[in-house]
PDB file of N, CA, C and O in Angstrom:
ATOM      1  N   UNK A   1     -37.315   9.507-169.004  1.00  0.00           N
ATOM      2  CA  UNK A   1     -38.715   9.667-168.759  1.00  0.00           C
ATOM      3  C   UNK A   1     -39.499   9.372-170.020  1.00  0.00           C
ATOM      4  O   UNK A   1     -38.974   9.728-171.075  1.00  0.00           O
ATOM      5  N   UNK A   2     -40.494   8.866-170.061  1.00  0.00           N
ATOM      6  CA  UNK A   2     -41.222   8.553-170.871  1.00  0.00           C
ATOM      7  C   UNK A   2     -42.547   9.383-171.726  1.00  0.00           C
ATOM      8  O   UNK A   2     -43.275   8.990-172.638  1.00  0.00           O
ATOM      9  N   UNK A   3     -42.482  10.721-170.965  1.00  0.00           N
ATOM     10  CA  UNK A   3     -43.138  12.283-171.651  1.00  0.00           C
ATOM     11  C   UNK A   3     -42.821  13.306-171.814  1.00  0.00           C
ATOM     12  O   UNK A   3     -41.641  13.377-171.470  1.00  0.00           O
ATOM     13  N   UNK A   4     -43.161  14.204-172.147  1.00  0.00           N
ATOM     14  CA  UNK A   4     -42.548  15.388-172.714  1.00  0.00           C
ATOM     15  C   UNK A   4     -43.451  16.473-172.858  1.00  0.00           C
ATOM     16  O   UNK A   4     -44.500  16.368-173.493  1.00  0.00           O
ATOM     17  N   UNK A   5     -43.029  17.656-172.211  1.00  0.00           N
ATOM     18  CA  UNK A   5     -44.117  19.046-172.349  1.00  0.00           C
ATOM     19  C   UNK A   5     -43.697  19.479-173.005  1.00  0.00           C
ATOM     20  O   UNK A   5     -42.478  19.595-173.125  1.00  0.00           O
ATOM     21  N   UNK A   6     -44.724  20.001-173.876  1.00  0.00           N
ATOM     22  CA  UNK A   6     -44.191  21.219-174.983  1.00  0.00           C
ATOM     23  C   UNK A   6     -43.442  22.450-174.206  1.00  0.00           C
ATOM     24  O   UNK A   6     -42.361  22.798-174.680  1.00  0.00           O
ATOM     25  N   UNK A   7     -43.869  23.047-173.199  1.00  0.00           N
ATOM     26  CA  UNK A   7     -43.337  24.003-172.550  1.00  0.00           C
ATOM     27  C   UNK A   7     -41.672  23.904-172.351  1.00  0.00           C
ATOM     28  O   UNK A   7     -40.708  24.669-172.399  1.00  0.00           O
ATOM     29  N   UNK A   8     -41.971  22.310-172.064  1.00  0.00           N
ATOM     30  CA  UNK A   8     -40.451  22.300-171.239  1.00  0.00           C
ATOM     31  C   UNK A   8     -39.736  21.425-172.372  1.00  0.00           C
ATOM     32  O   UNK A   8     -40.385  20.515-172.889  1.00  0.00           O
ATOM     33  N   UNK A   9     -38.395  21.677-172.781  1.00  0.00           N
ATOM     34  CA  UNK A   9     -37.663  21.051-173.685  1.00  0.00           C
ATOM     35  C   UNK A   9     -36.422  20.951-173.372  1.00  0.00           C
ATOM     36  O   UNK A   9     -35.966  21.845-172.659  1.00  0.00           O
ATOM     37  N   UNK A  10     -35.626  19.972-173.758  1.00  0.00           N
ATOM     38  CA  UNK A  10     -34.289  19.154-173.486  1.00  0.00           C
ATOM     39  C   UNK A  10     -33.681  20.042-174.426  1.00  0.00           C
ATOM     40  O   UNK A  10     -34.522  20.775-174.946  1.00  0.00           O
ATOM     41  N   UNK A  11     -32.443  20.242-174.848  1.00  0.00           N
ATOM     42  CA  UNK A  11     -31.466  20.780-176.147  1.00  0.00           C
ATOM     43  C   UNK A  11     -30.316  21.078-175.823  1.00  0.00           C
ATOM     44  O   UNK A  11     -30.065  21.355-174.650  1.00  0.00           O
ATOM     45  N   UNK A  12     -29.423  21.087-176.724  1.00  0.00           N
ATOM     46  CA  UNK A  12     -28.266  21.512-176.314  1.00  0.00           C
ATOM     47  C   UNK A  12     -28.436  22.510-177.189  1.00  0.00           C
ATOM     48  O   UNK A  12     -27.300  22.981-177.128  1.00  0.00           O
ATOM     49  N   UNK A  13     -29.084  23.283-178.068  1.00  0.00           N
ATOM     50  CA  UNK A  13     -29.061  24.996-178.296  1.00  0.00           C
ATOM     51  C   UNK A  13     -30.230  25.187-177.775  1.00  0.00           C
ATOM     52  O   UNK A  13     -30.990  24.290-177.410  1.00  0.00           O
ATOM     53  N   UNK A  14     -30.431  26.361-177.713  1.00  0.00           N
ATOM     54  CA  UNK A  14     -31.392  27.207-176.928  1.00  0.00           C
ATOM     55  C   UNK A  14     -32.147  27.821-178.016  1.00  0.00           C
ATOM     56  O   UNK A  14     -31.488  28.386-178.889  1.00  0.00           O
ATOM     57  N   UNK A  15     -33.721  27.801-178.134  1.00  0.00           N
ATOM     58  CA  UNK A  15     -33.848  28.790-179.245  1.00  0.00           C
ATOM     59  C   UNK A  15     -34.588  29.978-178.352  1.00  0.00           C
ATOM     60  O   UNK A  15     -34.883  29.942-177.157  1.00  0.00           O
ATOM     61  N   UNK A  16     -34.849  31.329-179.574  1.00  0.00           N
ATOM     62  CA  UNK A  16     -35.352  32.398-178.905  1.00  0.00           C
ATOM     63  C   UNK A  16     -36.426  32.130-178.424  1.00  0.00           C
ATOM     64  O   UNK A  16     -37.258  31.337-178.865  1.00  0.00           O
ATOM     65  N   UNK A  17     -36.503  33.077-177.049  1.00  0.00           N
ATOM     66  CA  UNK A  17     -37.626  32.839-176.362  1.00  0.00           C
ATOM     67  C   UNK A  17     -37.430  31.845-175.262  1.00  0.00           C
ATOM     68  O   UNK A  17     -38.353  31.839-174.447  1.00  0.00           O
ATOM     69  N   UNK A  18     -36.569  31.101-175.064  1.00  0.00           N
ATOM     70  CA  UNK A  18     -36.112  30.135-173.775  1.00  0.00           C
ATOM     71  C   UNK A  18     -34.862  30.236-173.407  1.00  0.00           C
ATOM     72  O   UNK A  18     -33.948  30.622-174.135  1.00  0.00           O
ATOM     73  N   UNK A  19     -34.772  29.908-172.310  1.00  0.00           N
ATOM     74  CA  UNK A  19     -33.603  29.728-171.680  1.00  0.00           C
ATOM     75  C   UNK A  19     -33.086  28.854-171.010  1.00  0.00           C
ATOM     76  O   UNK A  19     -33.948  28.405-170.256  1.00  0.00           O
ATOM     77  N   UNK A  20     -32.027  28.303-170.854  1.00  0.00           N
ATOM     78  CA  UNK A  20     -31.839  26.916-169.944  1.00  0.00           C
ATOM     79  C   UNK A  20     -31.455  27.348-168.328  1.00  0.00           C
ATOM     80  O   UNK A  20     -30.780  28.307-167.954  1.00  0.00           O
ATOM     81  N   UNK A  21     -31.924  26.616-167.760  1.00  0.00           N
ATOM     82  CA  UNK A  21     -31.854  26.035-165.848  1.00  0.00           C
ATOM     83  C   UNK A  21     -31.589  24.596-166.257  1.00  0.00           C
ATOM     84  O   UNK A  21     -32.007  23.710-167.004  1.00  0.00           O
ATOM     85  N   UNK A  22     -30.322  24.958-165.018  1.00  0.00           N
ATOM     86  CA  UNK A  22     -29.909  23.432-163.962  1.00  0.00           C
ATOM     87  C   UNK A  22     -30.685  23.545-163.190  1.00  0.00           C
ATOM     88  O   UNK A  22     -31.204  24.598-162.818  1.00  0.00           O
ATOM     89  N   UNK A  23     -30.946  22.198-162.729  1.00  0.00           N
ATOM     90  CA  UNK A  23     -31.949  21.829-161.714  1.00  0.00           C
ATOM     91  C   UNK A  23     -31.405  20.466-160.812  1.00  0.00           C
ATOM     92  O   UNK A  23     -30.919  19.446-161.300  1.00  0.00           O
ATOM     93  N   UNK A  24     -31.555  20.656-159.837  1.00  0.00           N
ATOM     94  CA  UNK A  24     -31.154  19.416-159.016  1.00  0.00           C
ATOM     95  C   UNK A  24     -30.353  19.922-157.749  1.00  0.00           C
ATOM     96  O   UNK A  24     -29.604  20.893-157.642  1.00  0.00           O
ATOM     97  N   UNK A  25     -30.826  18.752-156.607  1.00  0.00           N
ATOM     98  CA  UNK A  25     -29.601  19.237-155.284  1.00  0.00           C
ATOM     99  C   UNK A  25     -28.480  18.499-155.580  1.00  0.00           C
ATOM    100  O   UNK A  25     -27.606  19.021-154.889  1.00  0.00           O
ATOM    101  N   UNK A  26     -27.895  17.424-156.313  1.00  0.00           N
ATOM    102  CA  UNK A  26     -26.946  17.133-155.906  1.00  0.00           C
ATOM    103  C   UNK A  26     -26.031  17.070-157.406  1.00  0.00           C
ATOM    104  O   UNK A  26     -24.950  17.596-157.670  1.00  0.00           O
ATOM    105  N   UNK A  27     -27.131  16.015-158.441  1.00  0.00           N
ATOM    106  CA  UNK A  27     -26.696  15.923-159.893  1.00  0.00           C
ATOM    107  C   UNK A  27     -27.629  16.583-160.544  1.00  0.00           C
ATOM    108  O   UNK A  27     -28.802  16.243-160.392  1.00  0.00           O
ATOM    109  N   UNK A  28     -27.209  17.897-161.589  1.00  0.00           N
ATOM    110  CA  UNK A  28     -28.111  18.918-162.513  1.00  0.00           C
ATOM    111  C   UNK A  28     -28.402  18.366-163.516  1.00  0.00           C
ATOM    112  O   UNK A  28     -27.726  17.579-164.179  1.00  0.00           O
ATOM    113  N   UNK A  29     -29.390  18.733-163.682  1.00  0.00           N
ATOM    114  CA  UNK A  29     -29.852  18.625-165.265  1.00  0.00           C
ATOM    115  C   UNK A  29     -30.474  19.143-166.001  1.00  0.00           C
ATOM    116  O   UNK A  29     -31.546  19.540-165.545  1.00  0.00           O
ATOM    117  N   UNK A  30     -30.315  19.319-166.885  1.00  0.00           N
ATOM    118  CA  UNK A  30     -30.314  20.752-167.601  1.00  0.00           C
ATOM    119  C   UNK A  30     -32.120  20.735-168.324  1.00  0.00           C
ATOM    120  O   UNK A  30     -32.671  19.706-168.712  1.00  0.00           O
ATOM    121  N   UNK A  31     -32.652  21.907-168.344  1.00  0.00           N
ATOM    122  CA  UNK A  31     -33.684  21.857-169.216  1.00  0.00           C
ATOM    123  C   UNK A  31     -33.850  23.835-169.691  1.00  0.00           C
ATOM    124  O   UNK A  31     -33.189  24.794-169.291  1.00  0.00           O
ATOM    125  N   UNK A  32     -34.996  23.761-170.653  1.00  0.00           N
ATOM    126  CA  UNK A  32     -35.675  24.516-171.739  1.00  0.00           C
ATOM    127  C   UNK A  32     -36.544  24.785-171.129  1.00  0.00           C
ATOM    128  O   UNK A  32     -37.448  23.989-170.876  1.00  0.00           O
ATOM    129  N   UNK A  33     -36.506  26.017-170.715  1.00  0.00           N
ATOM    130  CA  UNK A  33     -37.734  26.692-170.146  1.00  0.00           C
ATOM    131  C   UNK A  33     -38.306  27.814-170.863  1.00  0.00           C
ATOM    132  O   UNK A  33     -37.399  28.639-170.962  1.00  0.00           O
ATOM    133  N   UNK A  34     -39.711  28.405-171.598  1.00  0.00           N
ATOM    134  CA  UNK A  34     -40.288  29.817-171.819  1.00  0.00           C
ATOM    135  C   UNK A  34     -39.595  31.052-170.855  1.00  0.00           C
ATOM    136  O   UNK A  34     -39.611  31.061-169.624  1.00  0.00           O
ATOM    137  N   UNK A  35     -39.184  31.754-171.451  1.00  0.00           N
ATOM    138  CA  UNK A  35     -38.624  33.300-170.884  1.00  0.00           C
ATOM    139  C   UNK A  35     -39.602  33.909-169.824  1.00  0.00           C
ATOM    140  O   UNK A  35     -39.360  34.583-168.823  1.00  0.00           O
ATOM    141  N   UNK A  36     -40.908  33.415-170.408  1.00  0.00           N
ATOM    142  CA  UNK A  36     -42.218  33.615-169.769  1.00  0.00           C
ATOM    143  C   UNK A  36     -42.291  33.434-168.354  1.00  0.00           C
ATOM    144  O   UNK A  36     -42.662  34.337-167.603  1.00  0.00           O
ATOM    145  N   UNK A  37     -41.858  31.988-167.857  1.00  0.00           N
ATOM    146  CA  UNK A  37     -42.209  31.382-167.135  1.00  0.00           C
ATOM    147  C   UNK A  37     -40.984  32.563-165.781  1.00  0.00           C
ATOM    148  O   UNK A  37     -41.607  32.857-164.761  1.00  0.00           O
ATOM    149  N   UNK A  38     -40.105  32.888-165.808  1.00  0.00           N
ATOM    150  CA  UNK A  38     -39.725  34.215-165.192  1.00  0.00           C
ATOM    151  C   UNK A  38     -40.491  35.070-164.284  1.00  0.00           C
ATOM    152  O   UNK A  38     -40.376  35.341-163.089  1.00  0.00           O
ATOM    153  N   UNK A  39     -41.457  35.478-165.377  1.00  0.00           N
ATOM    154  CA  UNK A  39     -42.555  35.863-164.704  1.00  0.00           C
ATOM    155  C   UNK A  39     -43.514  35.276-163.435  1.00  0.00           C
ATOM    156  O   UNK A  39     -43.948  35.964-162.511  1.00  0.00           O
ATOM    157  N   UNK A  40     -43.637  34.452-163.547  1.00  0.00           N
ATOM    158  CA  UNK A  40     -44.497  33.845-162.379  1.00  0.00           C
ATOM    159  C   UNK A  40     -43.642  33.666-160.875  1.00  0.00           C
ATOM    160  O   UNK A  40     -42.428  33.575-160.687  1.00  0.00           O
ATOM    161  N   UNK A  41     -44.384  33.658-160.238  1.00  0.00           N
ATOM    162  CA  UNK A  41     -44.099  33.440-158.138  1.00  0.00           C
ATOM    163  C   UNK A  41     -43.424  32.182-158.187  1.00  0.00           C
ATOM    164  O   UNK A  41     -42.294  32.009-157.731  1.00  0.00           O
ATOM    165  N   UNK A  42     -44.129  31.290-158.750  1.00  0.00           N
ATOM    166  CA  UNK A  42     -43.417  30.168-158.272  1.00  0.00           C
ATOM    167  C   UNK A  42     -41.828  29.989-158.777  1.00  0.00           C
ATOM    168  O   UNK A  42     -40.948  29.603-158.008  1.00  0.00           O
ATOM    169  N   UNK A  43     -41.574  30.351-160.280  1.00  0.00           N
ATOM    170  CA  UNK A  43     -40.691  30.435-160.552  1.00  0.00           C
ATOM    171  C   UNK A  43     -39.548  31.141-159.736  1.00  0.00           C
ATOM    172  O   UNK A  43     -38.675  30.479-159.173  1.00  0.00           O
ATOM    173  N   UNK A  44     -39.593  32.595-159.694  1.00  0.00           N
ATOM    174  CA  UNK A  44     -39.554  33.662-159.106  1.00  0.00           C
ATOM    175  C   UNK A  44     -38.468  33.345-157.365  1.00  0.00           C
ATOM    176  O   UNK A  44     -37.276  33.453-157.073  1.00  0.00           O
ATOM    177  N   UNK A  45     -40.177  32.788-156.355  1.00  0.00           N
ATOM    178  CA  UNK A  45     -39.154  32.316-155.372  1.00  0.00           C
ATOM    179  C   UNK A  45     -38.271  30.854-155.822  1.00  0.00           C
ATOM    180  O   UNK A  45     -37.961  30.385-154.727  1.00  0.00           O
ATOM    181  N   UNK A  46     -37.849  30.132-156.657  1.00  0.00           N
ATOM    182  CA  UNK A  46     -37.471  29.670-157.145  1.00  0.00           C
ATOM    183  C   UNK A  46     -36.118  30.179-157.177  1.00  0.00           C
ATOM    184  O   UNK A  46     -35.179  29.955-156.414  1.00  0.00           O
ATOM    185  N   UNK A  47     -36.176  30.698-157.913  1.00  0.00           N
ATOM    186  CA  UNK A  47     -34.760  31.854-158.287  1.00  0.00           C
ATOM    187  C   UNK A  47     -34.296  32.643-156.788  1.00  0.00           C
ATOM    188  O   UNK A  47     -33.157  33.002-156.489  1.00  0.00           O
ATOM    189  N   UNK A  48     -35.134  32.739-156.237  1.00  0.00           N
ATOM    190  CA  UNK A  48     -34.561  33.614-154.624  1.00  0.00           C
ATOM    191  C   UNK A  48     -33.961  32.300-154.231  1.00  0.00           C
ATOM    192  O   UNK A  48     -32.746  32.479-154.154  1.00  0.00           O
ATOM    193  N   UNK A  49     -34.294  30.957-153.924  1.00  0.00           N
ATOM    194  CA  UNK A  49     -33.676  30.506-153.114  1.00  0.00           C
ATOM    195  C   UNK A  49     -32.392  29.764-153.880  1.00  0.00           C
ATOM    196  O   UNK A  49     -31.735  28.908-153.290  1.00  0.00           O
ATOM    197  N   UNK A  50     -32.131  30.121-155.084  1.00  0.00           N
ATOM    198  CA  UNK A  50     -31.574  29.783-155.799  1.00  0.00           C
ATOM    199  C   UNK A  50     -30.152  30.851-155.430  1.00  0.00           C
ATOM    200  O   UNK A  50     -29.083  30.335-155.105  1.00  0.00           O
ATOM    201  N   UNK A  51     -30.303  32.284-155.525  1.00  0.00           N
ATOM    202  CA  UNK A  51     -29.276  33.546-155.520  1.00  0.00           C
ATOM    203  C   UNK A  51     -29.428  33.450-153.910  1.00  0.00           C
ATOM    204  O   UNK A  51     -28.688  34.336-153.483  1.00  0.00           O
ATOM    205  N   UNK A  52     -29.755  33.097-153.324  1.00  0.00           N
ATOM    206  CA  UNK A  52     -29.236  33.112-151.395  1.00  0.00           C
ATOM    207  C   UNK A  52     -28.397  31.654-151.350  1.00  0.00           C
ATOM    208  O   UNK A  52     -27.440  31.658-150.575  1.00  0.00           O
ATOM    209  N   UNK A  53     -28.595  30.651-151.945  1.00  0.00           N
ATOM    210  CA  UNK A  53     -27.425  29.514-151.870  1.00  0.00           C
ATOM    211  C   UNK A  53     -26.591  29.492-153.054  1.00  0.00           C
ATOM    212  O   UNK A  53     -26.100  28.378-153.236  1.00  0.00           O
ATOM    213  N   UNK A  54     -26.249  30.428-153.984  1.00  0.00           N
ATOM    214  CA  UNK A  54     -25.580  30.419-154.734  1.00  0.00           C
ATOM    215  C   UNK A  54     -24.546  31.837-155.083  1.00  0.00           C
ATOM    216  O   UNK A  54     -23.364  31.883-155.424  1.00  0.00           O
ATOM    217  N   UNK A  55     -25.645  33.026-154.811  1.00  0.00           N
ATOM    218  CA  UNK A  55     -25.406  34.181-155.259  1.00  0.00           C
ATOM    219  C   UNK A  55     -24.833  34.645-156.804  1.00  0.00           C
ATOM    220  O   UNK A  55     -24.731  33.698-157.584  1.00  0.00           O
ATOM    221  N   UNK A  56     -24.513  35.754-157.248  1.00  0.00           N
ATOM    222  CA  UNK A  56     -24.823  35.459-158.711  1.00  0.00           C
ATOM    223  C   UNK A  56     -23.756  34.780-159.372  1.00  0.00           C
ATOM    224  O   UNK A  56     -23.893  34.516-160.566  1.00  0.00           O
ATOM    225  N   UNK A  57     -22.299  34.332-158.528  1.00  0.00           N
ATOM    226  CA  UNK A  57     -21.279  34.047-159.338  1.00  0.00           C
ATOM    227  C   UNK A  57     -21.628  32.279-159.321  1.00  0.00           C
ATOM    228  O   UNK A  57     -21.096  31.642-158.412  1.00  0.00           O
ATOM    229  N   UNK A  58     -22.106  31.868-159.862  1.00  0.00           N
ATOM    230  CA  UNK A  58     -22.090  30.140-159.480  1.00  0.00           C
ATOM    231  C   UNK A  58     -20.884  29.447-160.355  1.00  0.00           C
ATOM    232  O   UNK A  58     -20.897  29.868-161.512  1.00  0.00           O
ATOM    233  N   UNK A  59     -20.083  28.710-160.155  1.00  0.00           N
ATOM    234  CA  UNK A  59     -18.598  28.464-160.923  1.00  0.00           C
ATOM    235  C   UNK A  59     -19.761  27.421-162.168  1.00  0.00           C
ATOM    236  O   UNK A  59     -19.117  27.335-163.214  1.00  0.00           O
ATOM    237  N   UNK A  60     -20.971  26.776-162.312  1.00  0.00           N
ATOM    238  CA  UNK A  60     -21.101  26.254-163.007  1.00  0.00           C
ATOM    239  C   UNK A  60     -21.803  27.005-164.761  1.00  0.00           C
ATOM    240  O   UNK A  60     -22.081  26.711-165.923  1.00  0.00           O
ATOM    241  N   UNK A  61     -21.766  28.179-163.702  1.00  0.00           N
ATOM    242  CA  UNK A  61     -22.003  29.125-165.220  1.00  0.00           C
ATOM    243  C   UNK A  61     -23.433  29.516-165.664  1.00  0.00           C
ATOM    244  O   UNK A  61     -23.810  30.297-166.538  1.00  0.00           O
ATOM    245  N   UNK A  62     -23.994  28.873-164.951  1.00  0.00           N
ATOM    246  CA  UNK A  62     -25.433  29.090-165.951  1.00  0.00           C
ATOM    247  C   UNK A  62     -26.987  29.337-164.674  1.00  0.00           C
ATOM    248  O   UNK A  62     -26.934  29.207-163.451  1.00  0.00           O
ATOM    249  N   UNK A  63     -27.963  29.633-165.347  1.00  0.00           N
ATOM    250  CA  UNK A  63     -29.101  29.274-164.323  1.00  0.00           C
ATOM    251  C   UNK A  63     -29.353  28.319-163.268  1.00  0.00           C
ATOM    252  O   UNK A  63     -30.035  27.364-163.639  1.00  0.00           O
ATOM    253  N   UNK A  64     -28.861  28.305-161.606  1.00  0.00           N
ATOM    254  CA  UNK A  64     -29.161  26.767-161.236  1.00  0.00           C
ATOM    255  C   UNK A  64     -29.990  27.299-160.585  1.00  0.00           C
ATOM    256  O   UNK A  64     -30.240  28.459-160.257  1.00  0.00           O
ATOM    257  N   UNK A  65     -30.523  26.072-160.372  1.00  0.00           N
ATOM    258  CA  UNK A  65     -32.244  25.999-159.228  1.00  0.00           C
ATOM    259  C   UNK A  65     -31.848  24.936-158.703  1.00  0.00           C
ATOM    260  O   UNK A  65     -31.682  23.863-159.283  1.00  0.00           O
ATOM    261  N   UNK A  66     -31.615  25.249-157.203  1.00  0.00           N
ATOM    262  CA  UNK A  66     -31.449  23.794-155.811  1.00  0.00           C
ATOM    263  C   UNK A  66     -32.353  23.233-155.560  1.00  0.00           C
ATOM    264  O   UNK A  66     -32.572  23.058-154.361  1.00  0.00           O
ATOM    265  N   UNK A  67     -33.385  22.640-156.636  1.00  0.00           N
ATOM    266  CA  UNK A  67     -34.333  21.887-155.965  1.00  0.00           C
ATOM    267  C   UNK A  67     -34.411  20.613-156.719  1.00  0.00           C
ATOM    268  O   UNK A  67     -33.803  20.314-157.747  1.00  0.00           O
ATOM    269  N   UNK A  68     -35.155  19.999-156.122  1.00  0.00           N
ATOM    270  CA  UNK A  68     -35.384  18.399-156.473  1.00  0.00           C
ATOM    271  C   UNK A  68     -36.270  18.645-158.120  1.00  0.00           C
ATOM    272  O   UNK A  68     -37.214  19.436-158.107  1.00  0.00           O
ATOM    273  N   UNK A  69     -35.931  17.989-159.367  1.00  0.00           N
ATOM    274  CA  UNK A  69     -36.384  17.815-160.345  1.00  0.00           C
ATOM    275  C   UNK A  69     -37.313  17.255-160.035  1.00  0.00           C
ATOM    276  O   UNK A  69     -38.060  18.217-160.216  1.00  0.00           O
ATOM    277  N   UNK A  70     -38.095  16.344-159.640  1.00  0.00           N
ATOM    278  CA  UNK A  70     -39.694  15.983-159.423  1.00  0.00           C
ATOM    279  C   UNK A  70     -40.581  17.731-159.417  1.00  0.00           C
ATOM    280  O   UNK A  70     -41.219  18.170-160.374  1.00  0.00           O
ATOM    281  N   UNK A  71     -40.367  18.465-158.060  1.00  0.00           N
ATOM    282  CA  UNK A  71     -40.724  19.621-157.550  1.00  0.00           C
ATOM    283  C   UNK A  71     -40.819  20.364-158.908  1.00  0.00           C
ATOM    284  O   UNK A  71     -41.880  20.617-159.478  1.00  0.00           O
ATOM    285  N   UNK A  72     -39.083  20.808-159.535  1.00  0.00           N
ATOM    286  CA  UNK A  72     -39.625  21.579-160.762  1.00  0.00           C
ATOM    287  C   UNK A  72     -40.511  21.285-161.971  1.00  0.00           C
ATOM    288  O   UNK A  72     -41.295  22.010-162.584  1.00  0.00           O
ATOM    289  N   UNK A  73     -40.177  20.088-162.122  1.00  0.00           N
ATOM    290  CA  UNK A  73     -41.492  19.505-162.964  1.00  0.00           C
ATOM    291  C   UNK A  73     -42.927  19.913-163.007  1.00  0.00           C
ATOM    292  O   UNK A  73     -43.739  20.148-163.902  1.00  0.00           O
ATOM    293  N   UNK A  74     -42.933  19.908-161.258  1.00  0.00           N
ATOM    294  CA  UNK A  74     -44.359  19.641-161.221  1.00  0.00           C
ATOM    295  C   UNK A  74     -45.008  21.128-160.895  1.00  0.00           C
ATOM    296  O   UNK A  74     -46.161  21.346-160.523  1.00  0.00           O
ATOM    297  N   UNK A  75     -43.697  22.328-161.194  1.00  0.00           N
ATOM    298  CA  UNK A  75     -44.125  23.853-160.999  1.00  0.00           C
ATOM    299  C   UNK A  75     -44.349  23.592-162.351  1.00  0.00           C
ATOM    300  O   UNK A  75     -45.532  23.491-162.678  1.00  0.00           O
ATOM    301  N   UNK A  76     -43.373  23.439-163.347  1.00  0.00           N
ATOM    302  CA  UNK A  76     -43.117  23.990-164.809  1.00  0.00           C
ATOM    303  C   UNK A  76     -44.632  23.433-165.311  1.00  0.00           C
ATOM    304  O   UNK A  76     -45.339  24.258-165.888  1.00  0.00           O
ATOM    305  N   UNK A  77     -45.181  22.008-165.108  1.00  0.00           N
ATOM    306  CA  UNK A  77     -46.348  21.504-165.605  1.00  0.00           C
ATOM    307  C   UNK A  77     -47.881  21.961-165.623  1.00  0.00           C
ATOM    308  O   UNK A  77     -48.898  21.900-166.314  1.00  0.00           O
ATOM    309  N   UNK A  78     -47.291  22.550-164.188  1.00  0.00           N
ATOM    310  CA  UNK A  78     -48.610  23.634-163.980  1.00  0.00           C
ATOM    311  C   UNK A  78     -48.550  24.896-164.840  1.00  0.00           C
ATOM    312  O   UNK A  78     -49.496  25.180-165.575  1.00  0.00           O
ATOM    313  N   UNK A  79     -47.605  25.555-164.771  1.00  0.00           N
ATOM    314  CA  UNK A  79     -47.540  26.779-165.624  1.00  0.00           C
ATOM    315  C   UNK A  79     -47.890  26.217-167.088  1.00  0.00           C
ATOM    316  O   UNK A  79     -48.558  27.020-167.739  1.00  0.00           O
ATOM    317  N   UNK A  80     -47.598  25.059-167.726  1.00  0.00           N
ATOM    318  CA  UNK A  80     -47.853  25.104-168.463  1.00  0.00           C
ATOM    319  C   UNK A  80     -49.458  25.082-169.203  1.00  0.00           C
ATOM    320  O   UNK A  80     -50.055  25.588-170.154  1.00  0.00           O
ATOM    321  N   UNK A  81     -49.698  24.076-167.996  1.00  0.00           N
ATOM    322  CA  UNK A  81     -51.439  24.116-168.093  1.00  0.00           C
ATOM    323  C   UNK A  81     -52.172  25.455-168.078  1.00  0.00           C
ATOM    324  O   UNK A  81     -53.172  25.518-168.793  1.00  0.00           O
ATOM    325  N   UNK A  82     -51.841  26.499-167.396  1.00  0.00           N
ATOM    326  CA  UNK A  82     -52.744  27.750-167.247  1.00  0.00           C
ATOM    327  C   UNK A  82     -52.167  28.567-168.127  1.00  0.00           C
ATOM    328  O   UNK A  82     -52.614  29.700-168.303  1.00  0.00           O
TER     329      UNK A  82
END
């Protein structure tokens, strides 16, 4: 992709204050999210439909979110704006 939110960041370490989510239905990919962003609904049901098709043991280990990366983008972009 050719931009980049401050909010949202690529890394392979994590610094304080973020945390990484997989994202994707079929191939994940990983991103840097604010601890913050937790807080919000959209996120939130995010994560519900995430622990009803996954529940908490997921064999890939980490935060996933079953949705289409366009979609999270375009939650994370908003949060970032307000």
């Amino acid at each position: 992709m050719g931009f980049r939110l401050p909010g949202l960041q690529r890394r392979t370490h994590v610094r304080k204050g973020y945390l990484a989510v997989y994202v994707g239905e079929n191939q994940m990919k990983r991103f840097v999210i604010p601890v913050s962003y937790l807080n919000q609904p959209s996120i939130q049901e995010l994560l519900s439909q995430a622990e009803q098709e996954f529940g908490f043991d997921h064999p890939m280990g980490g935060l996933t979110i079953p949705c289409r990366e366009d979609v999270f983008l375009d939650i994370t972009s908003r949060l970032h704006k307000s």
